[in-house]
N, C-alpha and C positions, 0 to 999 in steps of 0.2 A: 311771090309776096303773100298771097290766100293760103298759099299752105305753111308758111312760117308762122304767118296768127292765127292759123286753126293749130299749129304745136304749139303753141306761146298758150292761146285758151288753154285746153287739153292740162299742160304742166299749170298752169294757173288751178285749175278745178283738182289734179292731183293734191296740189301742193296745199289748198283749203282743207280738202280732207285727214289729208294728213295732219295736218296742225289742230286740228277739231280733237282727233285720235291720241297726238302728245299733249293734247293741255287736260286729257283725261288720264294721263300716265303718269305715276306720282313721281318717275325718275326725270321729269320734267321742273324745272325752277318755278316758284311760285310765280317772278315776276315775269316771265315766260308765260305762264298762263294767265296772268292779269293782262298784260301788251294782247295780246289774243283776245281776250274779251273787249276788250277796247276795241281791237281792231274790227274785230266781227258785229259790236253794237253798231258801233258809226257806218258800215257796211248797210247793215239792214237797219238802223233808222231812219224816218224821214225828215227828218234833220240833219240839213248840210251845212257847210261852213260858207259855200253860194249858192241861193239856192237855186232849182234845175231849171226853173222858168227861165234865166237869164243862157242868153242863146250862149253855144260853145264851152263858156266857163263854167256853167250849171253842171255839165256833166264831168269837165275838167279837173275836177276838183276828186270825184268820185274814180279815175283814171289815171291819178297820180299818188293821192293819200294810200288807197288800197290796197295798191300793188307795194308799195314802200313798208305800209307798215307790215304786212304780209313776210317781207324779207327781213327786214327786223326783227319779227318775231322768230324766223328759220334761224337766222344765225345766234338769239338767245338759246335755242334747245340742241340739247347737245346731240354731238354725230352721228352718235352711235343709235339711240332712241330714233333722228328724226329717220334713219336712214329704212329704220325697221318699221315706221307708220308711213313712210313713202309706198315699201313696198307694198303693204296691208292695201292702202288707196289707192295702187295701180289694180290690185287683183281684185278691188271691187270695181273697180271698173270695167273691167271685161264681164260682160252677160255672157251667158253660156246659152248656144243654140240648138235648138234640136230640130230638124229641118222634118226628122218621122214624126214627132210630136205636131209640127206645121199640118204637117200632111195631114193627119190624124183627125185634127179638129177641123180642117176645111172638106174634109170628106165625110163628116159625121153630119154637118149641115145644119147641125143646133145651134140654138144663140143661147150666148148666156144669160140673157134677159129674157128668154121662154120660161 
């Protein structure tokens, strides 16, 4: 169950990105990028339609609308576009590690704030 909703998060924060990425691509539908702006204001305003003080449905609302309009918006933009800002948002998500570079700076003994 913990590892289906940490993949379920994961393609969720994919799939934000990605939709950030087609509502900057002009082969996206205006009103595709308007549903997005919507979606993404009510996201980060602090204004709900319940608001959060109220136990369970404060956050319920934020756990339903989101995800919903989220998918809404995916199946406005077309296949081919989202398929290629999917991938772009998975390969930002991968950091790139360098364990010699680790090494490097924990051996040199500096801070950055010296």
């Amino acid at each position: 169950m913990n590892g289906k909703l940490k993949d379920w998060a994961r393609t969720i924060k994919r799939d934000v990105h990605a939709i950030y990425l087609a509502a900057r691509d002009p082969r996206t539908p205006w009103y595709a990028k308007a549903l997005a702006l919507c979606v993404a204001g009510y996201a980060l305003s602090p204004i709900d339609l319940i608001p959060d003080f109220i136990p369970v449905l404060g956050y319920l609302d934020d756990a339903i609308i989101v995800p919903l309009g989220i998918l809404a918006v995916i199946k406005m933009i077309p296949p081919e576009v989202l398929a290629e800002h999917r991938a772009a948002a998975a390969l930002a998500g991968v950091r790139p590690v360098s364990g010699t570079a680790a090494v490097v700076i924990v051996a040199s003994g500096s801070h950055p704030l010296d």
